[in-house]
MMTF fields as JSON, N, C-alpha, C and O atoms, coordinates in Angstrom:
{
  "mmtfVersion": "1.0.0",
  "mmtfProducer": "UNKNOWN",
  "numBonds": 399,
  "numAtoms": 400,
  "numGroups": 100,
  "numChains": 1,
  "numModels": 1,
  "chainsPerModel": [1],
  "groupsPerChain": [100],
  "chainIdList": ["A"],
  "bondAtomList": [4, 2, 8, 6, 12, 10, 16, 14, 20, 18, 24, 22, 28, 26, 32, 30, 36, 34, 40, 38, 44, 42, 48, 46, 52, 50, 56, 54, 60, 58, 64, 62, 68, 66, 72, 70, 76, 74, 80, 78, 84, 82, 88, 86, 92, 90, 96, 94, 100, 98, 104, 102, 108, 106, 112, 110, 116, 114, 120, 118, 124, 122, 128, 126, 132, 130, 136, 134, 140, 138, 144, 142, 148, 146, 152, 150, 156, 154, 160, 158, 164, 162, 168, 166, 172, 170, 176, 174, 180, 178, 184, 182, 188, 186, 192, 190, 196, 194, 200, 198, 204, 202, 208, 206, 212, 210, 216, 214, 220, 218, 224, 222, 228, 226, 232, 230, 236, 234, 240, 238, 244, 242, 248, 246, 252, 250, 256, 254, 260, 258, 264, 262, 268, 266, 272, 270, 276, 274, 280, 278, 284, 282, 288, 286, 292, 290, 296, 294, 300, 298, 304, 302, 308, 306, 312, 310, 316, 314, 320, 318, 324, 322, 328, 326, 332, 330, 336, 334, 340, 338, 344, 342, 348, 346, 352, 350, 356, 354, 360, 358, 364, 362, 368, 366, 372, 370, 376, 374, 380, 378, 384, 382, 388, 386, 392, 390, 396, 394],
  "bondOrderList": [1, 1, 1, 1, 1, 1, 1, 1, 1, 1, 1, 1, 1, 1, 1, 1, 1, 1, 1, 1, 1, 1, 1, 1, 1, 1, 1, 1, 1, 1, 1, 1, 1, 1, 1, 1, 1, 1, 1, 1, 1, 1, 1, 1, 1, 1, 1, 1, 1, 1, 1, 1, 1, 1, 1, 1, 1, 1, 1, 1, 1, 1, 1, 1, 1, 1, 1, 1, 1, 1, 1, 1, 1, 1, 1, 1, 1, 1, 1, 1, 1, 1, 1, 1, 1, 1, 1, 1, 1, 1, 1, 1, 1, 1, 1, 1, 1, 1, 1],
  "groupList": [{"groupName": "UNK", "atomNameList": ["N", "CA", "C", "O"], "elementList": ["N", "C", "C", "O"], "formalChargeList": [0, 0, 0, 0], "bondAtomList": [1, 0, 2, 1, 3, 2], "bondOrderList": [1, 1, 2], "singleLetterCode": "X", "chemCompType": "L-PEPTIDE LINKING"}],
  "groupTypeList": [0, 0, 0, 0, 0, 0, 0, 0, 0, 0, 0, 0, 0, 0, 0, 0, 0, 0, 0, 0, 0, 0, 0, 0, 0, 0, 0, 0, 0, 0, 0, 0, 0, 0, 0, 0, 0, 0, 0, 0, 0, 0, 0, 0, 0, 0, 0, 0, 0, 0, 0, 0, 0, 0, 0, 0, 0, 0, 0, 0, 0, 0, 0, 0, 0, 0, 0, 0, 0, 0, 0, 0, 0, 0, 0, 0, 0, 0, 0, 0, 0, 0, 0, 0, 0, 0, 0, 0, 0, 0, 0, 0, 0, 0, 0, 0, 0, 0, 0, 0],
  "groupIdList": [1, 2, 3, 4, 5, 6, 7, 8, 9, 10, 11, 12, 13, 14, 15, 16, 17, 18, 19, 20, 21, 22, 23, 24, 25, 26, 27, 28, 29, 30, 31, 32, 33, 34, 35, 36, 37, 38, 39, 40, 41, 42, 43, 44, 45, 46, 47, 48, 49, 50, 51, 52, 53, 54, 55, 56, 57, 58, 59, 60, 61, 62, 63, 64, 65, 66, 67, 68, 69, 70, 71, 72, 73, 74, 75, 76, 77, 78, 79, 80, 81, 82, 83, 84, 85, 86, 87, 88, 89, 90, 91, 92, 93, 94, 95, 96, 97, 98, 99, 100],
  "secStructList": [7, 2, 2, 2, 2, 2, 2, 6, 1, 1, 7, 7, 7, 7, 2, 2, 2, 2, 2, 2, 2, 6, 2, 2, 2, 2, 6, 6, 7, 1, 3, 3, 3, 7, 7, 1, 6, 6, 7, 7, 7, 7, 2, 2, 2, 2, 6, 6, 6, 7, 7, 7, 7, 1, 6, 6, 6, 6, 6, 3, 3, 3, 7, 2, 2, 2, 2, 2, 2, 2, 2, 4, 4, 4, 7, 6, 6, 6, 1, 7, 6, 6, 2, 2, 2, 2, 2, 2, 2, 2, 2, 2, 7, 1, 1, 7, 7, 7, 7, 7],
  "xCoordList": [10.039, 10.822, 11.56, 12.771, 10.743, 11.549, 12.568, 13.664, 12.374, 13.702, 15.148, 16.293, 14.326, 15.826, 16.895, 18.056, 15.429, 16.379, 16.991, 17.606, 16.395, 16.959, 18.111, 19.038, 18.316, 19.911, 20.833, 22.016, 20.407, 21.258, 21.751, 22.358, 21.335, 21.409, 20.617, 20.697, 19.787, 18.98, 17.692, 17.03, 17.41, 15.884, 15.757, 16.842, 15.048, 14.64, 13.244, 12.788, 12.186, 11.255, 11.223, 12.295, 10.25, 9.993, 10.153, 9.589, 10.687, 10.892, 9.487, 9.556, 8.496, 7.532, 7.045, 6.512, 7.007, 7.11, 7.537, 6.908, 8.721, 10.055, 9.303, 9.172, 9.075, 9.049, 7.425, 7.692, 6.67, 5.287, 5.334, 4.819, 6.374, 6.484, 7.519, 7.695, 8.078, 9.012, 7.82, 7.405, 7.188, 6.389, 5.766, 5.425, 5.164, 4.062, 4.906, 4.563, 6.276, 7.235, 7.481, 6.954, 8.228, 9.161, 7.879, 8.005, 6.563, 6.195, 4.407, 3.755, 4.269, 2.768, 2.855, 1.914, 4.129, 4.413, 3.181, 2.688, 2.823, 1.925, 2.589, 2.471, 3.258, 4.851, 6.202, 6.568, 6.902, 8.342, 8.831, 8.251, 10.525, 11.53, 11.231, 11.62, 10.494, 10.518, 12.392, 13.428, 12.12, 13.432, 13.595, 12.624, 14.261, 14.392, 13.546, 13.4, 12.869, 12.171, 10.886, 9.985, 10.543, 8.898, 8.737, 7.894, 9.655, 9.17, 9.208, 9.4, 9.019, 8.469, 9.868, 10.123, 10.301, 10.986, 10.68, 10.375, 10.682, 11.487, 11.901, 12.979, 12.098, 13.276, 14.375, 15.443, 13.985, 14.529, 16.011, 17.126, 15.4, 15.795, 16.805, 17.809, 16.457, 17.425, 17.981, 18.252, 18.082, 19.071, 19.093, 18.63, 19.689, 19.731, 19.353, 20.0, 18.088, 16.769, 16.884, 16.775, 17.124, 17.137, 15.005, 14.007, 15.61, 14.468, 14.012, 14.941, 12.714, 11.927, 12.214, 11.433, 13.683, 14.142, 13.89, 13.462, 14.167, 13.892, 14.496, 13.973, 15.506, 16.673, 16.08, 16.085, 15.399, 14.57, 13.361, 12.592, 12.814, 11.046, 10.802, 9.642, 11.75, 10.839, 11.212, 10.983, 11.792, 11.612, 10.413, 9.804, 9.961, 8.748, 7.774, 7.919, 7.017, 5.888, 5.009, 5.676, 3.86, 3.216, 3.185, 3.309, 3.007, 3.107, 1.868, 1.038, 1.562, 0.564, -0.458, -1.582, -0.144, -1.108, -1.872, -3.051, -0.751, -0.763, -1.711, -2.612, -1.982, -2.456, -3.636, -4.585, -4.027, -5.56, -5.76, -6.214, -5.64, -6.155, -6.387, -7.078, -5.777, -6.008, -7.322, -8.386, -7.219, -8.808, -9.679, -10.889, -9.421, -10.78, -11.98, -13.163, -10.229, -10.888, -11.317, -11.566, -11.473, -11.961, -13.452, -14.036, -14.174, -15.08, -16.304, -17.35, -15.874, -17.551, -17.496, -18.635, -16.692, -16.723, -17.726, -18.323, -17.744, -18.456, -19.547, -20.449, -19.721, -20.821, -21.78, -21.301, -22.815, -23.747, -23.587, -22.917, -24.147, -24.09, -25.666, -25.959, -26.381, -28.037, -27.08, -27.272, -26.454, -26.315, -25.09, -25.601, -24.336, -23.444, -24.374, -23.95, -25.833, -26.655, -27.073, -27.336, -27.246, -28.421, -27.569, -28.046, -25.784, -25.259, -24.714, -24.021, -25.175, -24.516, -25.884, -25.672, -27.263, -28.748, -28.238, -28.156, -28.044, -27.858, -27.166, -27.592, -25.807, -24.808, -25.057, -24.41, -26.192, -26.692, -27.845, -27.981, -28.613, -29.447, -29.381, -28.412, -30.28, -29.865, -30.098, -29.447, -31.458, -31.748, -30.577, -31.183, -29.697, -28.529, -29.492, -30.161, -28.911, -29.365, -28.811, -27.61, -29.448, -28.674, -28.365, -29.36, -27.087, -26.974, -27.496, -27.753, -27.841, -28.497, -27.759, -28.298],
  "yCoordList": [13.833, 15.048, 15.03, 15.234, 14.769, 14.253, 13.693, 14.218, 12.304, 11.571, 11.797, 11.345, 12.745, 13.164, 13.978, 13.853, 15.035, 15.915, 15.568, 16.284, 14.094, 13.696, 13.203, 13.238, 12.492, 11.85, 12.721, 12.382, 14.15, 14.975, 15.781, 16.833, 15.028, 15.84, 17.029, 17.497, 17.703, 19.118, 19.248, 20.263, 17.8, 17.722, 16.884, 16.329, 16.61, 15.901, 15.604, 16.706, 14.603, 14.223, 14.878, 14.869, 15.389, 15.874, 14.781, 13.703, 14.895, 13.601, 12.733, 11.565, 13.443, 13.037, 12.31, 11.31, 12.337, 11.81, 10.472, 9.456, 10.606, 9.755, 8.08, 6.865, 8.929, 8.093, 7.741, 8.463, 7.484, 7.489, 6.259, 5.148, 6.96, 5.695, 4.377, 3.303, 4.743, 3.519, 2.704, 1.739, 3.531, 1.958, 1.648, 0.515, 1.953, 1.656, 0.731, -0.154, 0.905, -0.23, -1.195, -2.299, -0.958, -1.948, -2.557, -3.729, -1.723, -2.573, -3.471, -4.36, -2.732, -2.883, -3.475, -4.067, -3.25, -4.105, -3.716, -4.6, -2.422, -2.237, -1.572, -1.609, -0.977, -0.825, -1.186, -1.587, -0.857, -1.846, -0.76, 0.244, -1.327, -1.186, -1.595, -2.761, -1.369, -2.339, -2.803, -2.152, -4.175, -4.699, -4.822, -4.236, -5.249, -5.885, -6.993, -7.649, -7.28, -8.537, -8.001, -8.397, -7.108, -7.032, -6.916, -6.166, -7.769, -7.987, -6.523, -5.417, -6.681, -5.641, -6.13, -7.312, -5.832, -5.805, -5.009, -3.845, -5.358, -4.575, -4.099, -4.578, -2.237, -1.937, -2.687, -3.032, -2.972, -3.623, -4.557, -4.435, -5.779, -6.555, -6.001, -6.644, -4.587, -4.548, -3.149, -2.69, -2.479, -1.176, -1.212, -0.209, -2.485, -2.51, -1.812, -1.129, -2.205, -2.038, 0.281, 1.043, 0.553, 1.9, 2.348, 1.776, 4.052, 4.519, 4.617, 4.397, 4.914, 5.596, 6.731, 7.489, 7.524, 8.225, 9.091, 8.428, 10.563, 10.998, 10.296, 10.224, 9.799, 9.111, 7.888, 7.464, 7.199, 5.842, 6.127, 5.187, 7.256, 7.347, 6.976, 6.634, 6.955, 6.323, 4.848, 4.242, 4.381, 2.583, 2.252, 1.219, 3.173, 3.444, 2.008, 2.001, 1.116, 0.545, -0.346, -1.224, -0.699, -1.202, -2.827, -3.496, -3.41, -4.393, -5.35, -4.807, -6.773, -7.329, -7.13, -6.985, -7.098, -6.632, -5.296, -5.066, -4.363, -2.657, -2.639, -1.871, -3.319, -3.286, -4.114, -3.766, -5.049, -5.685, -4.305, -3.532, -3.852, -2.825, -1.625, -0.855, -1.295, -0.014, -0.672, -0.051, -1.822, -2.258, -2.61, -2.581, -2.846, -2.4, -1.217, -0.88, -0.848, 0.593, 1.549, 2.71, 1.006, 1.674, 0.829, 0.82, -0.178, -0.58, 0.216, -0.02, 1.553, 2.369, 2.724, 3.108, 2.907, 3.089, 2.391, 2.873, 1.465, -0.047, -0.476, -0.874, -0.492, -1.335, -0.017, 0.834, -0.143, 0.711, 0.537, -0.439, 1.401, 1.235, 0.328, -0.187, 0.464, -0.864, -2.063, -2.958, -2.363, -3.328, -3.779, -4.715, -3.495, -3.788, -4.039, -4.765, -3.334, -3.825, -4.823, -5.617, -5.04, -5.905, -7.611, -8.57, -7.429, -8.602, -8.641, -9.434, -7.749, -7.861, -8.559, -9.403, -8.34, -8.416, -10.378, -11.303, -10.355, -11.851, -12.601, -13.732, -12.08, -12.847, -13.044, -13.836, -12.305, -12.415, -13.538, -14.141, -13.66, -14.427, -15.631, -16.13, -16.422, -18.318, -18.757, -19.628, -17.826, -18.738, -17.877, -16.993, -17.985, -17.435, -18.337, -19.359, -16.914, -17.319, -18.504, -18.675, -19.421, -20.45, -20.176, -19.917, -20.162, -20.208, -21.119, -21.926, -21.183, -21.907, -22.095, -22.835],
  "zCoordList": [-8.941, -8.781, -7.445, -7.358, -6.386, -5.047, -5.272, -5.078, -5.807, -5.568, -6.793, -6.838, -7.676, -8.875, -7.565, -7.174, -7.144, -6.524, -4.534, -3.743, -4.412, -3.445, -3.787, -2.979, -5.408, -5.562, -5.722, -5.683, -5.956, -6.182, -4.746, -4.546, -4.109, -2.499, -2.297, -1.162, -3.211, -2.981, -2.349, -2.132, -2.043, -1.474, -0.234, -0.06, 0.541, 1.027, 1.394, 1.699, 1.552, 2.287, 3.701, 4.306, 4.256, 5.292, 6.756, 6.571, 7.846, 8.276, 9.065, 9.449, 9.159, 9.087, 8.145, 8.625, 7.481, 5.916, 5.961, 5.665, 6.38, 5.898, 7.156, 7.007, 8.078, 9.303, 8.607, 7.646, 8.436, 7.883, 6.914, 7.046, 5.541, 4.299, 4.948, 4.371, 6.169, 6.616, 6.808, 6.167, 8.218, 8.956, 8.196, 8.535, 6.987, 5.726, 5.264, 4.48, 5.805, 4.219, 5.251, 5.115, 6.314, 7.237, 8.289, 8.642, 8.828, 9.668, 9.301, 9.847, 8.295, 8.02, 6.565, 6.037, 5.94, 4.545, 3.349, 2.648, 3.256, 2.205, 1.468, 0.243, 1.981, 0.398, 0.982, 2.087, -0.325, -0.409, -1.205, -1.619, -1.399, -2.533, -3.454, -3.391, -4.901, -6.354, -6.696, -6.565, -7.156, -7.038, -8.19, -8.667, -9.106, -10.562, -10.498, -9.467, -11.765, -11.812, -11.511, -12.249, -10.508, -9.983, -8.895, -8.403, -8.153, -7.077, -6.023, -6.528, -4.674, -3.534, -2.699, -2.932, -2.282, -0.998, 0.196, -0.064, 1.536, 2.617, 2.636, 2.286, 3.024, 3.074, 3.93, 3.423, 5.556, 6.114, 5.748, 6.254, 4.378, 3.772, 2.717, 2.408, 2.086, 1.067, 0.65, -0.46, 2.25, 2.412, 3.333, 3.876, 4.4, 5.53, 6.808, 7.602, 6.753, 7.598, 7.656, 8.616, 6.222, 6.653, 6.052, 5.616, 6.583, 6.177, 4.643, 3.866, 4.012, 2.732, 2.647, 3.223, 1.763, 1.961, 0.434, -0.511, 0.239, -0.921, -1.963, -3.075, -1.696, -2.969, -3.448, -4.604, -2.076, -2.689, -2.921, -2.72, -3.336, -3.444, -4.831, -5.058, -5.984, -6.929, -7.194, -8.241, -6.143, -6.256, -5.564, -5.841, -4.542, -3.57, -4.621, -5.844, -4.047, -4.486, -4.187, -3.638, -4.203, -3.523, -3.464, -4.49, -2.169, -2.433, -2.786, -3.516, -2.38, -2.73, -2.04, -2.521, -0.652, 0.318, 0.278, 0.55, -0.191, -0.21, -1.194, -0.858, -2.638, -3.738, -3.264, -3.967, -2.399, -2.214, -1.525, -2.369, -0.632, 0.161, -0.203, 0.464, -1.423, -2.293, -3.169, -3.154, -3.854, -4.726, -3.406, -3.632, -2.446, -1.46, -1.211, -1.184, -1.024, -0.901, -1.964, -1.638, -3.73, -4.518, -4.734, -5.818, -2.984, -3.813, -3.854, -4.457, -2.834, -2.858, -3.881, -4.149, -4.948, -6.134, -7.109, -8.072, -6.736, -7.769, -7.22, -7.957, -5.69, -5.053, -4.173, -3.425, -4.442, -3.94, -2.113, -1.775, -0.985, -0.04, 0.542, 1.621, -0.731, -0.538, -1.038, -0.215, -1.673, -2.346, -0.659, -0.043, -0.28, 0.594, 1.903, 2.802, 2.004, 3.157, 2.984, 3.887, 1.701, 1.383, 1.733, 2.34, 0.89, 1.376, 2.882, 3.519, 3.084, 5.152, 5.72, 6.59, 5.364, 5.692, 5.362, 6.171, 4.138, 3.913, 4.765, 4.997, 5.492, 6.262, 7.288, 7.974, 7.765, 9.055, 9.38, 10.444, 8.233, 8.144, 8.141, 7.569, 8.71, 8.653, 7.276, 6.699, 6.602, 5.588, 4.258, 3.652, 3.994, 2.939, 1.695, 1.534, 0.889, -0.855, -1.491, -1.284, -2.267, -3.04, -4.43, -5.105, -5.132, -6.587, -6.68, -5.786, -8.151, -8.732, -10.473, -11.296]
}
């Protein structure tokens, strides 16, 4: 809805905002421009180094990095906080478990 009514000139992103989804895009690269094909871009690279602006928020997308770091962070989801001691207890230890 942002970005219909950013192409229409009636909206904008807050510039806090704006300045927020840049460095997320241009300096830390966990989102991009979606390009044709799939791929992520820079803004930097492919609206000449401008800002994440309402007009571009639904090309807004994550990149490869942005997307490991989002399934990271859904792993308290999956992995218990014993089970995450238990393999930290292991890494510390000399004698580490053997598969078998």
């Amino acid at each position: 809805m942002i970005a219909v009514a950013g192409d229409e000139g009636e909206a904008r992103i807050h510039p806090a905002l704006e300045a927020e989804l840049s460095e997320a895009a241009r300096t830390l690269e966990l989102i991009g421009i979606g390009q044709d094909g799939g791929s992520v871009a820079n803004p930097s690279n492919s609206m000449g180094g401008g800002q994440i602006v309402s007009s571009s928020a639904r090309r807004v997308r994550a990149t490869g990095l942005g997307q490991t770091i989002s399934r990271l962070g859904r792993l308290a989801d999956l992995v218990s906080e014993e089970e995450l001691d238990s393999i930290a207890a292991d890494l510390r230890s000399d004698q580490r478990p053997t598969s078998q």
